[in-house]
C-alpha positions as a Python dict, from the first residue, in 0.01 Angstrom:
ca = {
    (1, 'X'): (0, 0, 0),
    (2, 'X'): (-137, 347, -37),
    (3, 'X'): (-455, 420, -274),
    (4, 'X'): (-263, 588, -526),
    (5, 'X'): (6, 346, -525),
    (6, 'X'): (-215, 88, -583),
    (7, 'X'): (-417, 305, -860),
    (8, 'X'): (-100, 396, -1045),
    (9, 'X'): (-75, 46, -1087),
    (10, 'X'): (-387, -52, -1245),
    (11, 'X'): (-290, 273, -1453),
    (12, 'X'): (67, 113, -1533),
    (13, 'X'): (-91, -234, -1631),
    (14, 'X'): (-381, -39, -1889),
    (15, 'X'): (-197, 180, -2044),
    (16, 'X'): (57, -97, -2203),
    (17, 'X'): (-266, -157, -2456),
    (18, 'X'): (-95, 154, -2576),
    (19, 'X'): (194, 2, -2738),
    (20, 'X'): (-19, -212, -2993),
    (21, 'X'): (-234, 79, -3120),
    (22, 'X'): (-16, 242, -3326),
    (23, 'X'): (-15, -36, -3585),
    (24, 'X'): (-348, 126, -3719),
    (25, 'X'): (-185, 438, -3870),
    (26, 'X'): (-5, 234, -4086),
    (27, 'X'): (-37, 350, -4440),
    (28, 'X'): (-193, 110, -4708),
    (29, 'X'): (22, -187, -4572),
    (30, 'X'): (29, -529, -4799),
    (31, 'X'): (-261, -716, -4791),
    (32, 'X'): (-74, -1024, -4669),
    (33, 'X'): (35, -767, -4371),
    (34, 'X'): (-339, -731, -4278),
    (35, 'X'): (-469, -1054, -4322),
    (36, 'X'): (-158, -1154, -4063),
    (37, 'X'): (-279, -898, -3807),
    (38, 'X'): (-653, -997, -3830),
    (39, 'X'): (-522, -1402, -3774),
    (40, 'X'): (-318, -1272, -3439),
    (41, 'X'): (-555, -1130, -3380),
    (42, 'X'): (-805, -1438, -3399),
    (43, 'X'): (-542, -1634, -3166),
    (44, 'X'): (-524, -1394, -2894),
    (45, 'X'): (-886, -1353, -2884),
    (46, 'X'): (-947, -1673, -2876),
    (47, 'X'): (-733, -1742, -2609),
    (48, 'X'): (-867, -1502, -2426),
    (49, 'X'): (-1224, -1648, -2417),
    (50, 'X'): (-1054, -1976, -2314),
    (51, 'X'): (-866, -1768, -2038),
    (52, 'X'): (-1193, -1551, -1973),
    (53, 'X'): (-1412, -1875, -1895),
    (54, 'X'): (-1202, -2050, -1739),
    (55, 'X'): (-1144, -1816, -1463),
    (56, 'X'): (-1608, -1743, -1484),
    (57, 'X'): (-1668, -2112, -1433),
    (58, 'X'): (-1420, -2199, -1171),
    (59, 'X'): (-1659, -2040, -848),
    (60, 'X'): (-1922, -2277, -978),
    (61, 'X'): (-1721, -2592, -1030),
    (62, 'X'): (-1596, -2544, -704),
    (63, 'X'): (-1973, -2502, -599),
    (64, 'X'): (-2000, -2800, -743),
    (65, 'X'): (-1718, -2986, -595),
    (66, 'X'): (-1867, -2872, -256),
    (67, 'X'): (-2269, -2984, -364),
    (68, 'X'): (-2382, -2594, -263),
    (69, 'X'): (-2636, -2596, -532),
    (70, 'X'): (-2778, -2288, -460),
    (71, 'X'): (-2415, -2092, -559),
    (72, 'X'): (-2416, -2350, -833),
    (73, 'X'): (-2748, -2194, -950),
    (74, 'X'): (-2728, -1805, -880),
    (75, 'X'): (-2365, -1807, -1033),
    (76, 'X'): (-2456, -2026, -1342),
    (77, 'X'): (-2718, -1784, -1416),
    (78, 'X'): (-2511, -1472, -1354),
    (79, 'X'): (-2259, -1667, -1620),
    (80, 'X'): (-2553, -1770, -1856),
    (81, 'X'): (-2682, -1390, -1839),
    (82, 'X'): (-2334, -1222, -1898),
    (83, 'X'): (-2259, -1453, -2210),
    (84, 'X'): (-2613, -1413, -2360),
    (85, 'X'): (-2597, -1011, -2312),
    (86, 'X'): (-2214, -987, -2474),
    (87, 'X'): (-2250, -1223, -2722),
    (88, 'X'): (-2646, -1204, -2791),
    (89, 'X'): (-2670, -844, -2747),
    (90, 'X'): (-2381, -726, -3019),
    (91, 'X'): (-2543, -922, -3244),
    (92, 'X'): (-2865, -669, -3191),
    (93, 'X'): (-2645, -413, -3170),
    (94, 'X'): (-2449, -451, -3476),
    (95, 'X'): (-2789, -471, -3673),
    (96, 'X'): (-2896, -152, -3505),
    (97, 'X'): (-2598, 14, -3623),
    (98, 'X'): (-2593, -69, -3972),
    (99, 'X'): (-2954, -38, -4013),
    (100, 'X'): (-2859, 353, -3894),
    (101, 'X'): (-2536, 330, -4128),
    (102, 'X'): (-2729, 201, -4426),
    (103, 'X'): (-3019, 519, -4371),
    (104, 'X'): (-2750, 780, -4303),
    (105, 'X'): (-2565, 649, -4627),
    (106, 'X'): (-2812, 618, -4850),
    (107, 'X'): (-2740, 833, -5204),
    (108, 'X'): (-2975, 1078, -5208),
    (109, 'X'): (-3017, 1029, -5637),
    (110, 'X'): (-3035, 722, -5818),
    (111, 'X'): (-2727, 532, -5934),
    (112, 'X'): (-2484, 315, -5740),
    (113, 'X'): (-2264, 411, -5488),
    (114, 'X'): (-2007, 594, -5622),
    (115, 'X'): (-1649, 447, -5508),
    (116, 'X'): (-1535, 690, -5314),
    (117, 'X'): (-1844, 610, -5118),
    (118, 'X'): (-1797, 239, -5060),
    (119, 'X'): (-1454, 332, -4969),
    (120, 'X'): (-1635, 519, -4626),
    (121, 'X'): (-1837, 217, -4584),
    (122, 'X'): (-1517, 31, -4527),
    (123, 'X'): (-1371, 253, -4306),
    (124, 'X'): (-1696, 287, -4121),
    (125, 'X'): (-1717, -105, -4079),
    (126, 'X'): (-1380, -109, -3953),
    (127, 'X'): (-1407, 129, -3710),
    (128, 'X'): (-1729, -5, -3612),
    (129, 'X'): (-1532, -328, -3598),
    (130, 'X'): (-1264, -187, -3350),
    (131, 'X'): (-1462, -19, -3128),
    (132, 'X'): (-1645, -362, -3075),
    (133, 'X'): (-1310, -504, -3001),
    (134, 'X'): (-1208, -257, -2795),
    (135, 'X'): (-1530, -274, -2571),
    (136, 'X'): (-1496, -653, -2511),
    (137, 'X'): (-1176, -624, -2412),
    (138, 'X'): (-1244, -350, -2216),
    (139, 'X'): (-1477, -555, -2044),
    (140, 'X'): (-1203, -866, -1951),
    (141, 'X'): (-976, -576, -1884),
    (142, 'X'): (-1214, -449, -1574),
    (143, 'X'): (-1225, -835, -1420),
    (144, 'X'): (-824, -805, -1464),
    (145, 'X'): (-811, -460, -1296),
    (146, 'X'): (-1036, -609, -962),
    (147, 'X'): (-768, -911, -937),
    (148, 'X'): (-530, -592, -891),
    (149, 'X'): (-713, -410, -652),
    (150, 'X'): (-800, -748, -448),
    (151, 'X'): (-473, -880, -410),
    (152, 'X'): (-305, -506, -308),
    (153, 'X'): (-584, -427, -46),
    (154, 'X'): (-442, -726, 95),
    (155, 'X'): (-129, -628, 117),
    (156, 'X'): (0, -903, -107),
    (157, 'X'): (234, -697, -267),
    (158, 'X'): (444, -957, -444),
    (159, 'X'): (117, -1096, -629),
    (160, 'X'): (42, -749, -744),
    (161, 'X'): (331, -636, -877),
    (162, 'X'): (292, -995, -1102),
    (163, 'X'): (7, -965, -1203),
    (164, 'X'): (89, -590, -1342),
    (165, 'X'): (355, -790, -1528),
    (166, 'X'): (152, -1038, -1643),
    (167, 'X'): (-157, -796, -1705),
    (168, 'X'): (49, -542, -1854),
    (169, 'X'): (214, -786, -2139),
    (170, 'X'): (-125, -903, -2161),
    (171, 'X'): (-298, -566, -2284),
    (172, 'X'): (41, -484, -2499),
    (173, 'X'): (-103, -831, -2708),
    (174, 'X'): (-413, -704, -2731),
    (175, 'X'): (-385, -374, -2859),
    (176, 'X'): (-247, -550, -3178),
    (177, 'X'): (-627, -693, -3161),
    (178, 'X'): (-788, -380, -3173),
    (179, 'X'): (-646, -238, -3478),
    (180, 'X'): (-677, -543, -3663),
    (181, 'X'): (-949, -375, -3871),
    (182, 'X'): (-770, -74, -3920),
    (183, 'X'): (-438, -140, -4024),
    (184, 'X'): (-502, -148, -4344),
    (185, 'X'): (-776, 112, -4473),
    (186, 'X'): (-734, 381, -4699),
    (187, 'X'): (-734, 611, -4447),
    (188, 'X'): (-510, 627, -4129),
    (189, 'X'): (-697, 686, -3798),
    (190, 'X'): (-618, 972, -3569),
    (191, 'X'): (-458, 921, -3282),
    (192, 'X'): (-749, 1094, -3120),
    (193, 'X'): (-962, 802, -3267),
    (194, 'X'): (-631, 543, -3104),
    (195, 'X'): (-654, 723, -2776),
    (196, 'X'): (-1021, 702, -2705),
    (197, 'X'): (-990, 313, -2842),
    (198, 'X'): (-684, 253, -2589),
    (199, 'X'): (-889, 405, -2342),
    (200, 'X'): (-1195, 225, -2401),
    (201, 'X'): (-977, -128, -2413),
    (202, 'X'): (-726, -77, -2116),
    (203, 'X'): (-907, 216, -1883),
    (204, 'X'): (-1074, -21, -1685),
    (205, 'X'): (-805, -212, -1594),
    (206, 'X'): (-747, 87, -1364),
    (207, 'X'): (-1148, 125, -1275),
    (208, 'X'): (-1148, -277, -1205),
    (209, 'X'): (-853, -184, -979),
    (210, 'X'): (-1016, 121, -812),
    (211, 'X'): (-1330, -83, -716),
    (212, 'X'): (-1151, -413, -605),
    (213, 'X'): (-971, -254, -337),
    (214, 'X'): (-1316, -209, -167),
    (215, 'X'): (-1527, -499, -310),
    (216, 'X'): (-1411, -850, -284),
    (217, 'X'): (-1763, -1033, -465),
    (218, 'X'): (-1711, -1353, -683),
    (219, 'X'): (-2086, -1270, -862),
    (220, 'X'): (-1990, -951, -978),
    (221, 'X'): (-1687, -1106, -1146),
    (222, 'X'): (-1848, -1332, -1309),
    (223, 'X'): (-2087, -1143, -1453),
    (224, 'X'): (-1805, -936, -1612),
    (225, 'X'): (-1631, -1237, -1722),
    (226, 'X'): (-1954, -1398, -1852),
    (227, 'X'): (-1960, -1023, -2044),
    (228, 'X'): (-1633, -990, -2206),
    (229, 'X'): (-1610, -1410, -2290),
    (230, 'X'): (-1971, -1341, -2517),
    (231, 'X'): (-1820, -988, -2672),
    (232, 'X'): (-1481, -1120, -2709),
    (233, 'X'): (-1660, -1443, -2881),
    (234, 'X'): (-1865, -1222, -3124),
    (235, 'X'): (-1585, -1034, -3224),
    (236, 'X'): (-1359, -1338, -3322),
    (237, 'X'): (-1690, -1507, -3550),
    (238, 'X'): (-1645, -1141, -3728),
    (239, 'X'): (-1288, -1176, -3744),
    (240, 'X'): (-1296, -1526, -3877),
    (241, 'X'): (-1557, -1398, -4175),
    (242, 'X'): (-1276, -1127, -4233),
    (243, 'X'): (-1017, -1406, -4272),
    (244, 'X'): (-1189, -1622, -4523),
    (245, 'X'): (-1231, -1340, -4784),
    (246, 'X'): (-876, -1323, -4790),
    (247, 'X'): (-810, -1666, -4939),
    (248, 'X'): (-459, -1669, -4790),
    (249, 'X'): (-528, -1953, -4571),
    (250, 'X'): (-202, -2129, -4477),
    (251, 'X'): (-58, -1766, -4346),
    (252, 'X'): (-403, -1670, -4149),
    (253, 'X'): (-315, -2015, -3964),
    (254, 'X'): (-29, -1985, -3900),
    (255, 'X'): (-108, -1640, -3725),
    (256, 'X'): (-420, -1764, -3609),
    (257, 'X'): (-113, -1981, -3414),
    (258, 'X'): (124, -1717, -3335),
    (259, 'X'): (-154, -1534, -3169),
    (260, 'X'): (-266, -1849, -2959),
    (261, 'X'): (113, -1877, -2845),
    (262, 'X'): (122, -1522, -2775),
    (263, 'X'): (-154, -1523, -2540),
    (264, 'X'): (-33, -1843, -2338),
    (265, 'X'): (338, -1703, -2311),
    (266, 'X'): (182, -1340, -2187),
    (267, 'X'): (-57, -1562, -1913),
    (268, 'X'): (237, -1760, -1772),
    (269, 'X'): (373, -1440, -1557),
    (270, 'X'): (9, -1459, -1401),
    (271, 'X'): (-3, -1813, -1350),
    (272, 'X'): (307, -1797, -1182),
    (273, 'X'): (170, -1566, -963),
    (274, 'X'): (-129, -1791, -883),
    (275, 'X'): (-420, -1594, -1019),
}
């Protein structure tokens, strides 16, 4: 396959993250309609750090099947390091931002916050919250995109053109994820503030594939892997703190369920292709 071929599929399978994202512009839904979304949500995301590690640890089991301890070493710390950064290093990173949200928004005067006020907050939070999302995904998205690239350099055409399937259904599930937080604030996002979201989440897809068709390297994928499983892991302990507020506990489990099926059925395509 030609370069661009091969790039206008990693584009193909991104982009689908697309068809989710437009759930956040809906206007003041019911709040049995967001607490729904956040529980899919939950489920997908949680499969996906099942899906995510699964695929990190299996270089070093086979390591360990074969006794090369010194792969089972290196790639165990690559692992380690990628899940302490993502999941570690948001939590750092979210207390960096809201010490810089709770300076830029104190009131000048005394008095409490007015409510138009902790209305912004909100928002704020839930962008904040999304743009998290987005990243961690973004980062599972890149280890996706350099299965792409891998298995078209080879000219295994038939594998590629599954796992776009598979990929592609994959990233239209978790878009829904993304705008979990927004779905149901006061005030709609823009789809400039979608786009550069979709782009964040499903753009590497096509980097991952640009860069696997000229690196093959199991460390470097793990260490991605390792990345997006502590993100993605961070974001669903938020998620789950969302949930409880809501107090509508047998519907957040049963979409907590829905999005757990979701992500299996969308994974089949690419476990029938053997990735």
């Amino acid at each position: 396959m030609s370069s661009a071929n091969i790039a206008l599929l990693g584009a193909i399978a991104g982009l689908t993250i697309y068809l989710g994202l437009p759930l956040g512009r809906l206007r003041t839904p019911a709040p049995r309609l967001k607490a729904g979304l956040n529980a899919v949500a939950i489920g997908i995301l949680v499969f996906l750090v099942w899906d995510v590690l699964a695929h990190a640890w299996e270089p070093v089991d086979g390591a360990l099947s074969d006794h090369h301890w010194a792969t089972v070493a290196s790639d165990g710390l690559v692992l380690a390091a990628g899940l302490t950064v993502g999941l570690v290093g948001l939590v750092y990173y979210d207390a960096w931002i809201a010490r810089r949200r709770a300076a830029a928004e104190r009131p000048a005067g005394p008095g409490a916050a007015t409510a138009a006020e902790l209305a912004s907050r909100t928002r704020s939070q839930a962008a904040s919250l999304a743009l998290m999302i987005a990243t961690g995904i973004g980062l599972h998205n890149f280890a996706e995109g350099l299965a792409i690239g891998n298995s078209a350099a080879k000219g295994e055409l038939s594998l590629a053109l599954l796992l776009i399937i598979g990929f592609g259904l994959h990233n239209a599930t978790e878009g829904f994820g993304i705008v979990a937080p927004l779905a149901a604030e006061g005030e709609r996002p823009s789809w400039t503030a979608l786009f550069w979201l979709g782009l964040i989440g499903g753009g590497p897809t096509f980097l991952g594939t640009l860069v696997g068709q000229h690196l093959v390297n199991d460390t470097l994928s793990i260490a991605f892997l390792g990345l997006a499983a502590g993100s993605i892991l961070y974001v669903v302990i938020e998620l789950l703190a969302v949930a409880r507020k809501t107090t509508l506990k047998t519907l957040t489990t049963w979409c907590i369920l829905l999005g757990l099926l979701l992500g299996f059925a969308t994974d089949a395509v690419v476990t029938a292709a053997g990735a």
